[in-house]
N, C-alpha and C positions, 0 to 999 in steps of 0.2 A: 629467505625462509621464514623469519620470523612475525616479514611486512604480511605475506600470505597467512601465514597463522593469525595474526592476527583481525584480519580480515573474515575468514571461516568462524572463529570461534565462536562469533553472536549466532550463527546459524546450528554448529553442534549442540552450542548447548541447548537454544531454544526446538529442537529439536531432538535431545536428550530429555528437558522437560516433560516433552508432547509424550513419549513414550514413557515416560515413569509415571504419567496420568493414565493413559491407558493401562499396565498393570496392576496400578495400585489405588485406585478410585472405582468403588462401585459404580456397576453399571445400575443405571436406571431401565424400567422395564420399558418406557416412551418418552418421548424428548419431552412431551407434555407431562410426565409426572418426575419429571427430573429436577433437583432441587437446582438452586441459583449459584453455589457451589458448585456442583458436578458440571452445568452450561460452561459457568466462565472457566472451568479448571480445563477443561476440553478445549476451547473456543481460542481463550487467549493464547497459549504457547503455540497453537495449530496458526494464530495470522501473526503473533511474530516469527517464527520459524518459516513460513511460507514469502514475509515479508523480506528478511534478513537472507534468506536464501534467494531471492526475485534481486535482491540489491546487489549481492554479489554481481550478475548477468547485467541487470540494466544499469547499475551506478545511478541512477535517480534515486532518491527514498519516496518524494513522492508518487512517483508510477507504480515502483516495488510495495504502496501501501493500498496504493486504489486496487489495483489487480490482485492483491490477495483478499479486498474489503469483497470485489464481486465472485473469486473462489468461495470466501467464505461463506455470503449470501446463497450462491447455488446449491450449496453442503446444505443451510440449513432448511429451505425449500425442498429438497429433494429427500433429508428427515422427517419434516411433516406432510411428506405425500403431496406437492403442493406444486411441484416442477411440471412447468408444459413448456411449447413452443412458446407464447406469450412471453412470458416470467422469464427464460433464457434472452428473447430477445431485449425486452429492457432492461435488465442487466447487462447484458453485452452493451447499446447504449447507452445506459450508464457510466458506468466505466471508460467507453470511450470519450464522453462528453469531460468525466473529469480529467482523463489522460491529457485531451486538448489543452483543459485549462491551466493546467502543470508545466505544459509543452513549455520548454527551455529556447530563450529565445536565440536569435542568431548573431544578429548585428548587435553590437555593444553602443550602440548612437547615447549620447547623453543629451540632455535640453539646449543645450544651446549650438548645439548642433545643427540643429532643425531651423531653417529657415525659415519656417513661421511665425517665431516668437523675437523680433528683432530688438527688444529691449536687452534680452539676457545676450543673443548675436554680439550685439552693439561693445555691452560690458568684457563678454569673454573676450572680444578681440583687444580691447582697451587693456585688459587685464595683460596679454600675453605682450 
């Protein structure tokens, strides 16, 4: 119970945050006359909460951080009137390009492993 609690917890609260921002923070009349407070008071608890809540499901943090960075960007393109097919599309590859490079590898191989480096081959066998 408690392994589980404490697991949720980063996501209620940052998500507890997001909503006590929203009640209790003036609205600006446009994202462009919005002060730099109001942005990150909004912005920030919305991509940890999004992020912390994506970690839960993926257990990556960094997947769970790219994929709320390209939520986030879509939110704010589509505040400033600025969202097309385009602008979705390279964010979608974005995103995907960095998920690639996040990508968790498979095989655990270390250096001397590898058969091409036959000084460290040489040693490691020496060594065992």
């Amino acid at each position: 119970m408690s392994k589980n609690f404490i697991k949720i917890f980063p996501a209620l609260f940052f998500w507890g945050v997001f909503i006590y921002v929203i009640f209790y923070v003036p609205y600006p009349e446009s994202l462009t006359q919005a002060s730099l407070f109001q942005i990150l008071a909004f912005f920030v608890p919305l991509f940890l909460g999004l992020t912390a809540t994506l970690n839960l499901f993926l257990r990556f943090i960094f997947f769970s951080t790219s994929i709320s960075l390209g939520i986030i960007f879509l939110f704010l393109l589509k505040a400033l009137d600025a969202l097309n097919f385009v602008s979705v599309v390279l964010i979608i590859v974005t995103v995907g390009l960095l998920l690639s490079y996040f990508k968790k590898t498979k095989s655990k191989q270390n250096l001397t492993s590898v058969s091409g480096i036959s000084k460290l081959t040489h040693l490691h066998k020496k060594k065992q």
